[in-house]
ROVO-299308 format. One record per residue (C-alpha): z, x, y. Coordinates in steps of 0.25 Angstrom, whole numbers, padded with zeros to 4 digits, always signed. Layout:
N
ZXY
...
This chain:
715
+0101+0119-0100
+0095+0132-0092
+0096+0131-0078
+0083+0130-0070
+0082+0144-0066
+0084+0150-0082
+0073+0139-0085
+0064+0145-0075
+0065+0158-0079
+0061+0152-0093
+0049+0146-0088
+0036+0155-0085
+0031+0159-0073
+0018+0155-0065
+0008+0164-0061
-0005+0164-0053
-0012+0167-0066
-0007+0153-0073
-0009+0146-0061
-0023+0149-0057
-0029+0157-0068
-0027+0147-0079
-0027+0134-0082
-0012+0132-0087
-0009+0122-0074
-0022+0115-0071
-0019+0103-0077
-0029+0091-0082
-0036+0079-0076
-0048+0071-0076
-0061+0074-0071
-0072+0066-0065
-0066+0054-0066
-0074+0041-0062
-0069+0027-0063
-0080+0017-0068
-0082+0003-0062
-0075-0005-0070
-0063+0002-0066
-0054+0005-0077
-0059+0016-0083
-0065+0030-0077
-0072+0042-0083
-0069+0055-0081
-0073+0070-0088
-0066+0075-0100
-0067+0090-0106
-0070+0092-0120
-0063+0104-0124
-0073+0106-0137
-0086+0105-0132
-0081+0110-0118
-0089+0099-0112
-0084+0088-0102
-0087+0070-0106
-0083+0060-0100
-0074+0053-0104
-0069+0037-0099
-0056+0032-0098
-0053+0019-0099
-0040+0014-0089
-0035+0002-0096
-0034+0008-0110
-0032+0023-0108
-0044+0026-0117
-0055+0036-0113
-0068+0038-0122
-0080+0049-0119
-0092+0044-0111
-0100+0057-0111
-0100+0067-0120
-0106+0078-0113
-0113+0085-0127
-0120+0075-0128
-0126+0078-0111
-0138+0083-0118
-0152+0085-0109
-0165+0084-0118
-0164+0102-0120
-0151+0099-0130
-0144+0111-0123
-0130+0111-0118
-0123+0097-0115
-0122+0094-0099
-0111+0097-0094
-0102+0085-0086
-0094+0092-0074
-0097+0080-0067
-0103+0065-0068
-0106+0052-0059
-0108+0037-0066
-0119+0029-0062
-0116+0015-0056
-0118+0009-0069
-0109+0018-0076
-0119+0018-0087
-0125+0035-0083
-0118+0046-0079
-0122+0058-0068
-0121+0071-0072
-0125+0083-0062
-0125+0099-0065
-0117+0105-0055
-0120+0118-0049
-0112+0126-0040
-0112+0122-0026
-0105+0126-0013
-0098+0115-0008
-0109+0104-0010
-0108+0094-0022
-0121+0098-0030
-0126+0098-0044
-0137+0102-0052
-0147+0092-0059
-0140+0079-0064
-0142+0072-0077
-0137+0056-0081
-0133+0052-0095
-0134+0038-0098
-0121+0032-0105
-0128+0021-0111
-0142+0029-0117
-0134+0042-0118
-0147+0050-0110
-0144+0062-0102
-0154+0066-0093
-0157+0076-0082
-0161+0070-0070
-0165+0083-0061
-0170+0094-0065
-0168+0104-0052
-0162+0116-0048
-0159+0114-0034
-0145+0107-0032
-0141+0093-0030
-0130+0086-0026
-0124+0073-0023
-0130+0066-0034
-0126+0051-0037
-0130+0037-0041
-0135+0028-0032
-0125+0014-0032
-0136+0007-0040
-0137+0019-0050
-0151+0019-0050
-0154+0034-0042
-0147+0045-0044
-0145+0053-0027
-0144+0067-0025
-0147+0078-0016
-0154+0090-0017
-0160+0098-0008
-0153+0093+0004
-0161+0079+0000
-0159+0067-0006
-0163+0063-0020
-0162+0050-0027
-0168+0047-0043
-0170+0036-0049
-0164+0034-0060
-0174+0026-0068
-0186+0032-0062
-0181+0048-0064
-0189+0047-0049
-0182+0057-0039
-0184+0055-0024
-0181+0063-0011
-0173+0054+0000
-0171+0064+0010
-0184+0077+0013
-0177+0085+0022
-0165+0093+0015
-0165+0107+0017
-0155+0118+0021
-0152+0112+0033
-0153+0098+0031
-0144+0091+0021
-0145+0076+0016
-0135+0069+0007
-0126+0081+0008
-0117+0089+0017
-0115+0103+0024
-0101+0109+0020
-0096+0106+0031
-0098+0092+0029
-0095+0092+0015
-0082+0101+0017
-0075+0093+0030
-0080+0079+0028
-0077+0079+0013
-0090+0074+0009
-0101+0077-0001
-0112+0066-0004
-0122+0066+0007
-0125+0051+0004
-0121+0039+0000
-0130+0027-0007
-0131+0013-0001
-0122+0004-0012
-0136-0003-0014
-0143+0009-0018
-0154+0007-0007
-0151+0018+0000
-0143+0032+0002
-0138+0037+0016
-0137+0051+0017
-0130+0063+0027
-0143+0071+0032
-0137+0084+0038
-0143+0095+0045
-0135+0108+0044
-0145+0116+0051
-0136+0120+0064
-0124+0124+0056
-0121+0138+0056
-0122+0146+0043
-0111+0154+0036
-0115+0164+0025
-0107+0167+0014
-0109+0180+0007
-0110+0182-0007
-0104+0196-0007
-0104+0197-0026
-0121+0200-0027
-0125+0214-0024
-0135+0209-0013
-0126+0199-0007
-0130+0185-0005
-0126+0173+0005
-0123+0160+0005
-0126+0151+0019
-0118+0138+0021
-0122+0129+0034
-0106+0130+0041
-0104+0124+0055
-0091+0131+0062
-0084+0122+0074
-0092+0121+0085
-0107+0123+0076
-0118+0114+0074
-0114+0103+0063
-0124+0096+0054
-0132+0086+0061
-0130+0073+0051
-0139+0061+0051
-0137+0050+0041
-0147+0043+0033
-0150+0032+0025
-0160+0032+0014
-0168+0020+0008
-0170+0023-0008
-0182+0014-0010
-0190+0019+0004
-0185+0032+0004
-0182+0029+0020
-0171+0036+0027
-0166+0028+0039
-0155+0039+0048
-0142+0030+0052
-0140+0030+0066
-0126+0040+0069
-0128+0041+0085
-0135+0053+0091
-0125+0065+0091
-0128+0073+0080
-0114+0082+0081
-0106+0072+0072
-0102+0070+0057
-0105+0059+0048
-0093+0062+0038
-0095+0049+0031
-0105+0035+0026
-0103+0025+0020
-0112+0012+0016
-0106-0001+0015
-0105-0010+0003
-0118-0018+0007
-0125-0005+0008
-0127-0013+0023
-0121-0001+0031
-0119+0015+0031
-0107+0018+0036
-0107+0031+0042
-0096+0038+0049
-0098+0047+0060
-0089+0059+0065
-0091+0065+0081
-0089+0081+0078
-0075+0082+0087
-0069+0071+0073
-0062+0064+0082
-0073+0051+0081
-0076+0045+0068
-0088+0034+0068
-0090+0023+0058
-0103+0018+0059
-0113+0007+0051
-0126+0011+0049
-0137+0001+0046
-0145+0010+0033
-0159+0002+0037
-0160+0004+0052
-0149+0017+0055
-0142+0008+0065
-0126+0012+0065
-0115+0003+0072
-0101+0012+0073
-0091+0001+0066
-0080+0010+0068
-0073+0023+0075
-0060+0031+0072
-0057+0043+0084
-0045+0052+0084
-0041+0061+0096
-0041+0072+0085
-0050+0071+0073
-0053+0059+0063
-0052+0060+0048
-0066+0058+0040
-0061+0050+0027
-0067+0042+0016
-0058+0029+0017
-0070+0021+0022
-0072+0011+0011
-0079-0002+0014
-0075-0017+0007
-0087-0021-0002
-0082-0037+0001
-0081-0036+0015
-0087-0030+0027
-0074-0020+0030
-0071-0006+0029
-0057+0002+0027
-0056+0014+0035
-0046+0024+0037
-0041+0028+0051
-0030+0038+0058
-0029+0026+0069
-0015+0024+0067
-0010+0039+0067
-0012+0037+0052
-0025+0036+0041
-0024+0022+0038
-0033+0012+0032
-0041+0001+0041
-0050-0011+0038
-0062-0013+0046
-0075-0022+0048
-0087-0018+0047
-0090-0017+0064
-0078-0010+0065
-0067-0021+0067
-0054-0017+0061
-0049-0026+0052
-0034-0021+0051
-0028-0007+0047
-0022-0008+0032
-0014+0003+0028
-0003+0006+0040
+0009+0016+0041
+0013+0031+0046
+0007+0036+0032
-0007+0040+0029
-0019+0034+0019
-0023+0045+0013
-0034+0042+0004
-0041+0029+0003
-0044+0024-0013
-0052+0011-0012
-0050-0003-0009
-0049-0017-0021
-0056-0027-0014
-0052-0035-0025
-0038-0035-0022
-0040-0031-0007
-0032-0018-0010
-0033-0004-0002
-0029+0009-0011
-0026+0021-0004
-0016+0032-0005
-0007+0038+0006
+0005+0045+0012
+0014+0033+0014
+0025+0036+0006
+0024+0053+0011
+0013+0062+0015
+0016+0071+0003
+0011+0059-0005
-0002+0050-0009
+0001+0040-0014
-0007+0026-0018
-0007+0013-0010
-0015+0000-0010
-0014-0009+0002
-0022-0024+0004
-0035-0024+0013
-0026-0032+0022
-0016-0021+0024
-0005-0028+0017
+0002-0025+0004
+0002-0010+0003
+0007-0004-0012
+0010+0009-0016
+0003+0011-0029
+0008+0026-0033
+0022+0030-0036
+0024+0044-0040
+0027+0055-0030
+0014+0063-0026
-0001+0062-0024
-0011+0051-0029
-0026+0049-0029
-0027+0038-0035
-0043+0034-0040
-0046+0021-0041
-0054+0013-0050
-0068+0004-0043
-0058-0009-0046
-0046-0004-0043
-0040-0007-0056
-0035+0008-0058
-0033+0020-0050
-0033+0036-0055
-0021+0043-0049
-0023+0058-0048
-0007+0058-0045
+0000+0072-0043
+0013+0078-0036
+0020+0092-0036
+0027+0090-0049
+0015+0084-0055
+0001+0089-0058
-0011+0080-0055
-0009+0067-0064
-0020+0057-0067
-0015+0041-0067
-0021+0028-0072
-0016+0019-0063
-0019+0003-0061
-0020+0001-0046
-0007-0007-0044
-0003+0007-0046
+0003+0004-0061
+0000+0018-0071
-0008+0017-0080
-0010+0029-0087
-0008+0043-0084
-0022+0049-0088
-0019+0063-0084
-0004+0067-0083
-0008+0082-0083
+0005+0089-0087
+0002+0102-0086
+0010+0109-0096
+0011+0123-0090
+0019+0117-0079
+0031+0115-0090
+0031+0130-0092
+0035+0134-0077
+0048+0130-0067
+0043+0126-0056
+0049+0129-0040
+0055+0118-0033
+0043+0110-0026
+0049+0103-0013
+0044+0093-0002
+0051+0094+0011
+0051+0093+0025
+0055+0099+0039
+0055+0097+0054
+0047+0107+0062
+0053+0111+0076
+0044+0102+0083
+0051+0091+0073
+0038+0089+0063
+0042+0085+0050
+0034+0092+0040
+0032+0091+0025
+0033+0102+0014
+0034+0109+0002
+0042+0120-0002
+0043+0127-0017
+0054+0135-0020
+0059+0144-0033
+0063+0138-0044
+0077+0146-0041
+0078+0144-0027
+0090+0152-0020
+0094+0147-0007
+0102+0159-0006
+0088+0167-0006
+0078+0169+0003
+0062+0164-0003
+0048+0168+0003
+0041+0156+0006
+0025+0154+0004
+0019+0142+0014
+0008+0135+0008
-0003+0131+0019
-0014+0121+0022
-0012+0114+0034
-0026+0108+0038
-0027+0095+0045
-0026+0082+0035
-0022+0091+0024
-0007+0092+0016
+0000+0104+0006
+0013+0095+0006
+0009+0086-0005
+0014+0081-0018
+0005+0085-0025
+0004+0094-0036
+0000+0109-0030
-0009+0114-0043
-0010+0128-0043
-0005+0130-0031
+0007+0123-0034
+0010+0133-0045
+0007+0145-0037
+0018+0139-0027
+0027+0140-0039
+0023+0152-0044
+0026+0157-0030
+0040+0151-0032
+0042+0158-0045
+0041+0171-0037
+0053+0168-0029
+0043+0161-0016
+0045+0146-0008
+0031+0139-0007
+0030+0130+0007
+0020+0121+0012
+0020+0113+0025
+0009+0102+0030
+0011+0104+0045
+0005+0096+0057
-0009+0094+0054
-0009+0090+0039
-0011+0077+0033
-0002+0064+0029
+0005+0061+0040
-0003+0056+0050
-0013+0058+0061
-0005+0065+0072
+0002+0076+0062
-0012+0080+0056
-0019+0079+0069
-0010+0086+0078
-0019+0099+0074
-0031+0093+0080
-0038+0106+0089
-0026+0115+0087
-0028+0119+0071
-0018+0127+0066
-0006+0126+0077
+0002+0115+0071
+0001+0117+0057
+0004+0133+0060
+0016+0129+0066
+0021+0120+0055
+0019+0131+0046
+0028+0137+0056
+0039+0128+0056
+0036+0128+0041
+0041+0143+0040
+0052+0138+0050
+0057+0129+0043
+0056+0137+0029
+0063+0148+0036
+0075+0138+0038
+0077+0138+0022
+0089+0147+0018
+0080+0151+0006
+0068+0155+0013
+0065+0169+0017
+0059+0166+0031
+0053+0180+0032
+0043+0177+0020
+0037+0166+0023
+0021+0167+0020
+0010+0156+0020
-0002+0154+0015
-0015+0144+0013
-0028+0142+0010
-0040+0136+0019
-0034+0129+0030
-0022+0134+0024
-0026+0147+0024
-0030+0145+0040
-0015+0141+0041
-0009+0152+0033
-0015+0163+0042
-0013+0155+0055
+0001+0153+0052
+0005+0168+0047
+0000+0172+0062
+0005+0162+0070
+0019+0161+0062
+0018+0176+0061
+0034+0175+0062
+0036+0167+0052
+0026+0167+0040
+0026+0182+0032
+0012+0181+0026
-0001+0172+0025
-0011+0171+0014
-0023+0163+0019
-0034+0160+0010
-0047+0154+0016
-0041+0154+0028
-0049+0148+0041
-0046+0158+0052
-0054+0152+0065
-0056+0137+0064
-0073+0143+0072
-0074+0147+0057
-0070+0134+0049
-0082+0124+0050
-0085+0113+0060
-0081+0100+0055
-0067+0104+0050
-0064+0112+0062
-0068+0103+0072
-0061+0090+0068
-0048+0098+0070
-0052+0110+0080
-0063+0104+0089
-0073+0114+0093
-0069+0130+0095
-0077+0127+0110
-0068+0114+0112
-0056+0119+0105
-0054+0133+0108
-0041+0137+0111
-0038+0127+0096
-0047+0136+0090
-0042+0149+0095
-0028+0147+0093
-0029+0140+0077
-0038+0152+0071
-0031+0163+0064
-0040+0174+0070
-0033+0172+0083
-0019+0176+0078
-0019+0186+0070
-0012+0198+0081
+0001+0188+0076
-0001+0192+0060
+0014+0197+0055
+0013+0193+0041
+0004+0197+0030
-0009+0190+0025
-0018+0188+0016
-0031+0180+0018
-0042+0177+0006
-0054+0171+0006
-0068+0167-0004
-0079+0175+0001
-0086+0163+0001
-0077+0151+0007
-0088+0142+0012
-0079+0132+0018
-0067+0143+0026
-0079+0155+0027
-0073+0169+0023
-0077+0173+0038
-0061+0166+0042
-0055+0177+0035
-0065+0187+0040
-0063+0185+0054
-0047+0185+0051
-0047+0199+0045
-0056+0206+0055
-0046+0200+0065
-0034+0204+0059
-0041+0217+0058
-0042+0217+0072
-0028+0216+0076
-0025+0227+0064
-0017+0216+0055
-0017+0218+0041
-0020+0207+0030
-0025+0206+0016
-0035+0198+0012
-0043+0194-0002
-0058+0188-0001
-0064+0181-0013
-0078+0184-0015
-0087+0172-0017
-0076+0162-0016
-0075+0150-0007
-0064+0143-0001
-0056+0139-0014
-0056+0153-0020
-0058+0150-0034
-0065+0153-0046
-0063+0162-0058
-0049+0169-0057
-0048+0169-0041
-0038+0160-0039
-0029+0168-0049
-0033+0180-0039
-0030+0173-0026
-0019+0169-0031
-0013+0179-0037
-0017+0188-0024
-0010+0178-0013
+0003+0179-0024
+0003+0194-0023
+0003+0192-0007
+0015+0182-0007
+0022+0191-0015
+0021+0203-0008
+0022+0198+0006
+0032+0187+0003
């Protein structure tokens, strides 16, 4: 038998070609998978490789067996040209008609063309607009009976039997946005339909937003030979946010009634919700320091609102989606950090807490539905480790907690409407995403997708080990360390850190990495260590690790990456004069922050996208962790790159899309004409017409293959 390394040099090599310029290791899964009512069987998109057209296809969970729906050569409009082609679809309530809507390209907005229905039962496929302005947000109502949308800026519903269209809101224009969001709303409170339909169908409240004191950034087309730009309403820490009003809609009158949100117009309303009984708009309301989280009852027909509820946090609260009402009683489940850890609570409808459910020095990370039937709460969390999510139901009483999952790793588990079945879209470092059928005592099914990707079988992979270690201020943090496949502990290796670092977020999962994953290895190949740390400030362990950043960005989790290259330089195998960093986005903020404050310990720096001065990231995500620049000064001064680059030792690189609408090229702008100032040297790449994820065509092979050739040569 060869030994491990004479079967490595057997096998072939990666390269950044293979990893991000083909396809050889993307895998397969199912798309736009929707499961139908009766809860055991779902529908989901299917690729026919002959007509190159994409059905839909149904699966059926007890027998295994899946049959085409829609064949989309038969999506023919009444001209007979080329069949409608299915990128995307929605059911109606009945699921007897399917939505289907043209997509156009957008900048950071959900929106699509004209949209079209195909009846399953009369087999009709009919255009119902005919425009060309966009429209986005388009759903049934609950009933099925209208179809919503906005364009414009407005709100539109059609009725369905009808064909009649009709305007809900007048007043949309540039400035004023109803049933939509701003980016920065869209972007930092992680929410994209400007309304939400009563359950009876009666009415639709809506966000109404005025954008008209937000400052606007300009991008710059820089291809055409008269150059054009491109405005986006941005508001930087400290500027004028949205002014947002919610209202309530009547569908039969046409009447829209505002709900009452109290008098101070410098706030966020990050979420509503209706009740069951379409009795009640819940509405939560967020003061602008974050700290203060309101949740208040609005009465649709008068606008009166009772606060029921308030969570407040010396630092900032979270904004989540876990508020989920019981249809059988008058009681809602919420999530708090109250204990010093996100768990799960029980209250009434005036506020009353009933009792907290889920309890224990571990986190609920995300919440996935509540059985009435059998009084069950499913939810996955990091009880068993932080590097993990795994799946856990627990009574309503907040008795008989099970765990569901079993393998080592990361599930996200999607439950059917009856909780018969769950989808389990499972993954850890050795294996690629997996699709399971799962019932939901947790017994396997089926494995629908199991995604061997048979590339993978040609190449030796580098040792991929969790770990942990004591800073000296005795934190214990988690990690990740690659090494070569040969590792001799008699030599000396370069070492390549791997940073994120933003509040709430983790890199130390176990998780499959993609293609990321691989270019680690392919790093490994090439003789490198790969390391990442999550330091103070990231997520799954608890309020006071993640929250200990709060107005002070950037201190703690530079100095773990400090104590990371401390610690790695303790290694007899690593070669403590090499070691580089390098991250993207926050990551990229933390790459350059750390190569200048841990100038003595970190060789090299790549930063891609990197936030250089918090004044130039945007209000709402700044603010939660940074205050205000005028009521956070010194925090401000003393977390921004731009005022520590008189300590650059190292060599960087810094890239960035000309057209990152969410990190503005400006960061990188203002960084080299500061560094120019103190005469240090860098290099740097700019993508033209690119935004923050720098893609398209071959320029992830480019990026990639560019931030290779600067490990190797400075490494």
């Amino acid at each position: 038998m060869p030994t491990h390394s004479v079967e490595a040099q057997t096998k072939k090599q990666l390269t950044v070609h293979d990893i991000y310029g083909t396809a050889l290791f993307l895998g397969k899964s199912l798309r736009g998978i929707h499961w139908m009512k009766s809860g055991d069987r779902f529908s989901f998109l299917k690729a026919d490789t002959t007509t190159k057209l994409t059905n839909i296809w149904l699966y059926d969970a007890r027998s295994g067996n899946e049959k085409m729906i829609v064949d989309a050569k038969n999506l023919l409009l009444k001209d007979g040209k080329k069949p409608f082609r299915i990128i995307n679809y929605d059911w109606s309530p009945s699921e007897q008609q399917i939505l289907f809507t043209e997509t156009l390209p957008a900048r950071g907005l959900k929106s699509g063309g004209n949209f079209y229905l195909y009846d399953l039962r009369t087999k009709e496929f009919r255009q119902l607009t005919n425009t060309k302005e966009p429209q986005s947000i388009i759903q049934f109502s609950p009933d099925g009976n209208y179809i919503s949308f906005v364009r414009s800026n407005n709100l539109f519903i059609l009725d369905l039997k009808t064909g009649t269209e009709t305007q809900l809101t007048h007043d949309g224009s540039d400035v004023i946005i109803n049933g939509k969001f701003d980016w920065v709303y869209e972007e930092e409170f992680g929410i994209i339909n400007g309304y939400e339909w009563s359950p009876d169908s009666k009415r639709i409240a809506f966000w109404r937003l005025d954008v008209s004191h937000e400052p606007i950034y300009t991008m710059t087309d820089f291809m055409p030979l008269h150059l054009s730009l491109e405005q986006q309403r941005y508001p930087n820490p400290g500027d004028s946010n949205a002014v947002v009003r919610i209202g309530v809609v009547h569908i039969a009158t046409g009447e829209v009634r505002w709900m009452d949100i109290g008098e101070n117009t410098d706030i966020y309303i990050p979420r509503i919700k209706w009740t069951p009984d379409s009795r009640y708009l819940s509405i939560q309301r967020l003061n602008r320091a974050q700290n203060k989280l309101e949740l208040l009852f609005a009465d649709p027909a008068t606008g009166r609102s009772t606060v029921v509820l308030t969570e407040t946090d010396s630092a900032w609260v979270s904004v989540r989606n876990d508020l989920t009402f019981l249809t059988t009683k008058n009681l809602l489940l919420w999530s708090s950090e109250r204990s010093g850890f996100l768990h799960l609570y029980l209250f009434d409808y005036r506020g009353n807490m009933v009792r907290q459910i889920t309890h224990g020095n571990w986190e609920v990370s995300d919440l996935l539905g509540i059985d009435e039937k059998h009084q069950r709460v499913y939810f996955t969390s990091t009880k068993n480790s932080p590097l993990e999510r795994q799946l856990y139901s627990i009574k309503l009483d907040g008795s008989g907690l099970r765990q569901l999952s079993s393998d080592p790793g990361i599930h996200r588990p999607v439950f059917s409407p009856t909780f018969a079945y769950y989808l389990d879209n499972f993954s850890n470092v050795q294996t690629p995403p997996q699709l399971r059928l799962h019932k939901a005592s947790g017994e396997l099914v089926r494995i629908i997708e199991e995604n061997k990707i048979p590339e993978l079988e040609n190449y030796t992979m580098g040792h991929h080990q969790f770990l942990s270690f004591f800073t000296s201020d005795s934190v214990q943090l988690n990690a990740w360390m690659i090494t070569p496949v040969d590792l001799d502990s008699a030599k000396k290796y370069p070492v390549l850190v791997y940073v994120y670092g933003g509040p709430g977020s983790q890199t130390v999962l176990n998780a499959w990495g993609g293609q990321s994953y691989l270019w680690y290895q392919m790093l490994a190949e090439k003789g490198y260590i790969v390391f990442s740390v999550d330091g103070r400030g990231t997520g799954g362990r608890g309020r006071a690790f993640e929250k200990i950043v709060h107005r002070q960005l950037g201190k703690w989790e530079v100095h773990d990456q400090i104590e990371a290259a401390k610690y790695l330089a303790s290694l007899p195998f690593v070669d403590k004069n090499r070691i580089g960093i390098w991250g993207w986005s926050y990551g990229g903020y933390m790459a350059s922050l750390t190569l200048l404050v841990g100038a003595d310990y970190f060789r090299g720096a790549v930063a891609v996208a990197p936030v250089t001065d918090w004044r130039l990231y945007d209000s709402i995500y700044t603010e939660r962790y940074m205050g205000t620049p005028d009521g956070n000064p010194d925090g401000y001064k003393e977390s921004a790159p731009l005022n520590h680059v008189e300590k650059l030792k190292g060599k960087l690189l810094v890239i960035h899309g000309t057209s990152d609408d969410n990190v503005h090229w400006q960061n990188t702008i203002q960084l080299v004409a500061t560094l120019q100032k103190q005469n240090k040297q860098l290099s740097t790449m700019f993508y033209p017409n690119k935004d923050h994820g720098i893609y398209g065509g071959n320029t992830r092979e480019n990026l990639f293959t560019l931030i290779t050739d600067f490990i190797v040569q400075n490494l």
